[in-house]
C-alpha positions in Angstrom: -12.7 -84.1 -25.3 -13.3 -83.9 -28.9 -15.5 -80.9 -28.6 -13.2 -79.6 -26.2 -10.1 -79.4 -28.2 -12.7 -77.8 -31.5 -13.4 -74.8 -29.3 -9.9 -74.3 -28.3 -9.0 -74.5 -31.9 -11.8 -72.0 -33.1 -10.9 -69.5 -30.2 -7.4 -69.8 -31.3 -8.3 -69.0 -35.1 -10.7 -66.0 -34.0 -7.9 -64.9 -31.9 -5.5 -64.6 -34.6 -7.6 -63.9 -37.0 -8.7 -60.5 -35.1 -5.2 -59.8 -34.7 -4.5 -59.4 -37.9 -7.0 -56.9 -38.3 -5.8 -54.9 -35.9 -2.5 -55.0 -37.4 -4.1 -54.4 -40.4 -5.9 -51.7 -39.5 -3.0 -49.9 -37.6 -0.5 -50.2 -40.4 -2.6 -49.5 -43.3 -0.6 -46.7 -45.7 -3.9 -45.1 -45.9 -5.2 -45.2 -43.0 -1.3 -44.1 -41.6 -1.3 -41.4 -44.0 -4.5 -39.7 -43.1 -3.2 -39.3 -39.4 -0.3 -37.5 -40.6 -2.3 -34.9 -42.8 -4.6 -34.5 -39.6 -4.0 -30.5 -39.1 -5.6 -27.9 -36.7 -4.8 -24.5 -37.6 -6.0 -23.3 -34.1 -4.3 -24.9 -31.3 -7.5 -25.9 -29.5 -5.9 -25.3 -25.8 -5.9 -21.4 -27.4 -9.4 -21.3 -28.1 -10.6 -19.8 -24.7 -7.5 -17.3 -24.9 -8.7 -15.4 -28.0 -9.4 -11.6 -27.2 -10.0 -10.6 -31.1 -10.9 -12.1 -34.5 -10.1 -10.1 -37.4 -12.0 -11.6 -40.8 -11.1 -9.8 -44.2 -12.4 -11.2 -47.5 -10.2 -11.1 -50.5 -9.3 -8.3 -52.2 -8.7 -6.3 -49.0 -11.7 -4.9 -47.6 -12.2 -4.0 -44.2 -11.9 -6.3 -41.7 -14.8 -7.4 -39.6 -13.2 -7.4 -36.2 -15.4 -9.7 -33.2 -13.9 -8.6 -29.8 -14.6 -10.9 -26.5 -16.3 -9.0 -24.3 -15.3 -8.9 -20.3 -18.0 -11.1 -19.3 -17.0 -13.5 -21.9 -19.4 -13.4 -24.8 -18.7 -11.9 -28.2 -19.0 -8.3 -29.9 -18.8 -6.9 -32.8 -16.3 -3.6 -33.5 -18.4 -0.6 -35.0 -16.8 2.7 -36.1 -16.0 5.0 -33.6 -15.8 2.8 -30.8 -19.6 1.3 -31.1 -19.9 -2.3 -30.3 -22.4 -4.4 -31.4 -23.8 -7.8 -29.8 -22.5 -10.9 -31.9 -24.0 -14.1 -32.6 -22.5 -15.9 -29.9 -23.2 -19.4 -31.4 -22.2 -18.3 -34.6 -18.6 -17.1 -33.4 -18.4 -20.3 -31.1 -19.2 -22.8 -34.1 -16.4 -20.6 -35.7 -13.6 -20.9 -33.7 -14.6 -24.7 -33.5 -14.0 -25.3 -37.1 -10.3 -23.7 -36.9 -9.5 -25.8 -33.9 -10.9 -28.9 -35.5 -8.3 -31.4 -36.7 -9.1 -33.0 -40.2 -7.0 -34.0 -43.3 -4.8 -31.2 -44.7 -1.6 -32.6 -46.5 1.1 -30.0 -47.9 1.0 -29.7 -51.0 3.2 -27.0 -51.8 6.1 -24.1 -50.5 7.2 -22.3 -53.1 6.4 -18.7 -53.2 5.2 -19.1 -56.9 2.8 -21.7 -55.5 1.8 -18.9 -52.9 1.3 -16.5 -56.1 -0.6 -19.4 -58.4 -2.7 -20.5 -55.6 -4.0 -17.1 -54.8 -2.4 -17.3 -51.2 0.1 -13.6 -51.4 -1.0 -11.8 -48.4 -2.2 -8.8 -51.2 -5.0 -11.5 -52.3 -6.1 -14.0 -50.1 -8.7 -13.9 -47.3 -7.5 -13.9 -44.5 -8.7 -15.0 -40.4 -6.2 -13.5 -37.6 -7.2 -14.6 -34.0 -5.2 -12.9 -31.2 -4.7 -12.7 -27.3 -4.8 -10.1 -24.9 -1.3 -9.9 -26.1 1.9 -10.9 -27.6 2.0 -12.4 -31.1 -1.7 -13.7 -33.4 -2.3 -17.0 -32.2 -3.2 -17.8 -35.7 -2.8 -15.8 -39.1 -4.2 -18.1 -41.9 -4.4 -17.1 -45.1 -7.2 -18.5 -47.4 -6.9 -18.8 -51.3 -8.3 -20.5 -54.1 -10.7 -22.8 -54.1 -11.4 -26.2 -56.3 -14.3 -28.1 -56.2 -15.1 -28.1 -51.9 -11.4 -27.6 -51.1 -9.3 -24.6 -50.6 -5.6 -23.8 -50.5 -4.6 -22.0 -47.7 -1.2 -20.9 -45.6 0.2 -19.4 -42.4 0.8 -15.9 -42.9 5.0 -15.6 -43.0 5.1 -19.4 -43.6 6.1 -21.2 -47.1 3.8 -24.5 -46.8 0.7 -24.5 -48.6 -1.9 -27.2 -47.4 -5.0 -27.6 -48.8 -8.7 -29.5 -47.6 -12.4 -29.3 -47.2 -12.9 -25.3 -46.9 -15.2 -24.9 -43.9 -13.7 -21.4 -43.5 -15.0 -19.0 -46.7 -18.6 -19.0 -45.8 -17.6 -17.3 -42.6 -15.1 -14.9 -44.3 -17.7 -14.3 -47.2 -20.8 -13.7 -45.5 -20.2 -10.2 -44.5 -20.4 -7.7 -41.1 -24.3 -8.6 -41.0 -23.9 -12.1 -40.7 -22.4 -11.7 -37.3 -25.0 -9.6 -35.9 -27.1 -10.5 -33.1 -30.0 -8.1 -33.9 -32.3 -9.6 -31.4 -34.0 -6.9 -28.9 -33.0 -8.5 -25.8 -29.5 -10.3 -27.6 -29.6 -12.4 -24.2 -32.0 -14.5 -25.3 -30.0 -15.6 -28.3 -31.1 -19.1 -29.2 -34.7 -18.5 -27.7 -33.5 -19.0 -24.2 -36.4 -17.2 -22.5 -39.4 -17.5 -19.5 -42.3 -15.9 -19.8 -42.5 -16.1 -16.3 -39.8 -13.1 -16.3 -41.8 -10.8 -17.4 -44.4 -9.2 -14.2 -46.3 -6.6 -16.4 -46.3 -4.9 -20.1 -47.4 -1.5 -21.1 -48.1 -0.9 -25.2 -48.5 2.5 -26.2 -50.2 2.2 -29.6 -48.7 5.4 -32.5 -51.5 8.0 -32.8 -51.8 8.7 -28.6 -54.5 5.4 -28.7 -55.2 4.7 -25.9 -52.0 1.8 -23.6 -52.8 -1.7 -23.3 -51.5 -2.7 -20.0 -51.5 -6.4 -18.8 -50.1 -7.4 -15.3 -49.3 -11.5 -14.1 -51.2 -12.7 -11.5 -49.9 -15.6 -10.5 -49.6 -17.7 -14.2 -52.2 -15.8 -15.6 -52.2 -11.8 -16.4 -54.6 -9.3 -15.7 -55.8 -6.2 -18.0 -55.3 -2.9 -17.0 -58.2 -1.7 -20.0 -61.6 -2.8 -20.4 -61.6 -6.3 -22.4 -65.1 -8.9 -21.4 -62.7 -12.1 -21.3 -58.7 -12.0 -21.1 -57.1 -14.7 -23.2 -53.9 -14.8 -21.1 -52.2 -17.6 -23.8 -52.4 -15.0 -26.1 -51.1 -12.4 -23.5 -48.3 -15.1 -23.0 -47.6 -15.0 -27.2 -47.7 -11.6 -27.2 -44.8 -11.1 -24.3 -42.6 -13.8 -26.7 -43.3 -12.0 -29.4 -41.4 -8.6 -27.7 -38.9 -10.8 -26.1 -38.2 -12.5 -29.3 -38.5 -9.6 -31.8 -35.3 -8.1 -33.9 -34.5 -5.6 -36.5 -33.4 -5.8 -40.0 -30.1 -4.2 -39.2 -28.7 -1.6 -36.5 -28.6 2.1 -37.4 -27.5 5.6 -35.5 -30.5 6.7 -33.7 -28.4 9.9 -33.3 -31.0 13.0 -33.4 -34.2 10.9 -34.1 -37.4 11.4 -32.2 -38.3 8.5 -30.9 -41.8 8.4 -29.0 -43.9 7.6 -31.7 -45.1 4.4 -30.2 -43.7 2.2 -27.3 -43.2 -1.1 -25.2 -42.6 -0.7 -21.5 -41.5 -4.1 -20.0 -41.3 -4.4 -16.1 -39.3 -8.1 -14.8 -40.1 -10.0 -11.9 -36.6 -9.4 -10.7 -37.3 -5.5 -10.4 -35.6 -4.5 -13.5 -37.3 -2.6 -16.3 -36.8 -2.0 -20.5 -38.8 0.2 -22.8 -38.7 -0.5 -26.7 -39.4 3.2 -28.1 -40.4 3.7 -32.2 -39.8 6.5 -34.4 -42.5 7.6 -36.8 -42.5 5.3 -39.8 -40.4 6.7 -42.7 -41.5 7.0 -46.9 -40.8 2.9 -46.5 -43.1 2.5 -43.7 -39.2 1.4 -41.9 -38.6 2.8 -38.2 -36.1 3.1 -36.2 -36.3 1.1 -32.1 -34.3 2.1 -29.5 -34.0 -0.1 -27.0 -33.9 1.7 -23.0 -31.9 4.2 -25.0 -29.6 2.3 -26.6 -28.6 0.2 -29.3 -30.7 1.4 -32.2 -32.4 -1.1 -34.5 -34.2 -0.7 -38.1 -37.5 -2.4 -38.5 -40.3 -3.2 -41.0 -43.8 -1.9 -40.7 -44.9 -4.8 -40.3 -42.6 -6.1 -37.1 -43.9 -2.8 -35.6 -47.3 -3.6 -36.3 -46.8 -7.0 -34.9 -46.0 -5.8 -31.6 -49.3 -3.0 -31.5 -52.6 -5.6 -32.0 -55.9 -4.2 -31.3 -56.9 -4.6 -28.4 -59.5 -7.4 -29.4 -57.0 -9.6 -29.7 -56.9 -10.7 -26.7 -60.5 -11.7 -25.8 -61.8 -15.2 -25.9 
């Protein structure tokens, strides 16, 4: 009975004794106060509504404008109407952070503050996400920074709140930075099958002679005279092309492009060709990908994707 009534006693205790940390716990000032400063500047249930991101850096310069494209992924807005594929993780990760809820206490309203604290629409950065239509979902302004926080506002609002800036490096980085410069921008990620790819034609510069390989079965075949076909390096080769990217995109408007060339035929009947200009004083060309986009790329990516033809023996 005795050790009966000690482990009623001891449960008791633990009981109470846990109690009173959860009561601790939930009334803690600190604790109590961090909830309250908890702030998303994007309403999370409006993430999947956003048609268009506008990003302008301080000071005013043009914006860098993402558009959702109608299959859902993400472009970016070139002049004239151009559109340009975007980093889709990139702009994903993005909107994330604004959505995000994490401490952001008020700290002030005045519209001196807004003038100190570098947060007048004339000076700050500033991120505005919009629908299809009606009013931004969210106009934020972004302002000075101090130490890894920044001040920052809702456009036509007087609070200023202020917290860990996960924001400028998006603002800052520049229109390259959203790029998706990949060849084939579907296989952002490195999302890609070898086994996609039936047969691949290289026309070498200088009217050398193609390199032609075709699958058979999970091997390839040469279409040129080699003794022994490596097809693993046939198979680095292909992800090589399917992987490949330029340094940035460029108007491909009235260059000859010829020079050399990648003809890519898929399993599922579709087909691509990667055509090269003539190297410039840089040794830079231009690639045009089945006539369009048109990338910029260094000698040596071109040469990358033109090995001798001994490459791929045993």
């Amino acid at each position: 009975m005795e050790y009966r009534t000690k482990v009623i006693v001891l449960s008791c205790a633990a009981a109470a004794l846990a109690l009173a940390y959860a009561l601790g716990v939930a009334f803690d000032p600190a604790r109590r106060g961090a909830r309250a400063d908890a702030y998303a500047w994007l309403d999370p249930r409006d993430a999947d509504r956003i048609y268009s991101i506008a990003i302008s850096a301080a000071g005013g310069a043009d914006p860098v404008v993402l558009l959702r494209a109608p299959g859902g992924g993400w472009v970016v807005a070139g002049e004239g109407g151009a559109r340009y594929p975007a980093r889709q993780a990139r702009v994903g990760d993005f909107v994330a952070e604004l959505s995000r809820r994490a401490p952001f206490p008020v700290r002030a309203t005045s519209a001196a503050a807004h003038e100190r604290l570098s947060l007048g629409e004339a000076d700050a950065a500033r991120v505005t996400a919009a629908g299809a239509a009606g009013p931004p979902l969210l106009d934020l302004l972004i302002g000075r920074q101090s130490g890894r926080n920044a001040y920052m506002r809702r456009a036509g609002r007087g609070e200023v709140r202020s917290g860990e800036d996960r924001f400028s490096h998006y603002v800052q980085a520049g229109r390259g930075s959203w790029y998706n410069l990949m060849f084939f921008p579907e296989n952002d990620g490195g999302l890609f099958s070898i086994q996609d790819v039936a047969r691949v034609s290289a026309y070498p510069p200088g009217g050398a002679a193609p390199m032609v390989f075709t699958r058979s079965g999970r091997a390839w075949a040469a279409g040129f005279e080699i003794a022994a076909l490596n097809s693993l390096r046939v198979d680095a080769f292909v992800r090589d092309i399917m992987l490949s990217s330029g340094e940035s995109f460029a108007s491909g408007e009235g260059a000859a492009f010829g020079d050399s060339r990648l003809a890519l035929e898929f399993a599922d009947g579709t087909s691509a060709e990667i055509s090269f200009t003539a190297p410039d004083e840089n040794g830079r060309r231009l690639a045009s990908v089945s006539g369009g986009l048109a990338y910029v790329v260094t000698g040596w990516m071109h040469d990358r994707l033109f090995p001798p033809p001994e490459t791929f023996g045993l």
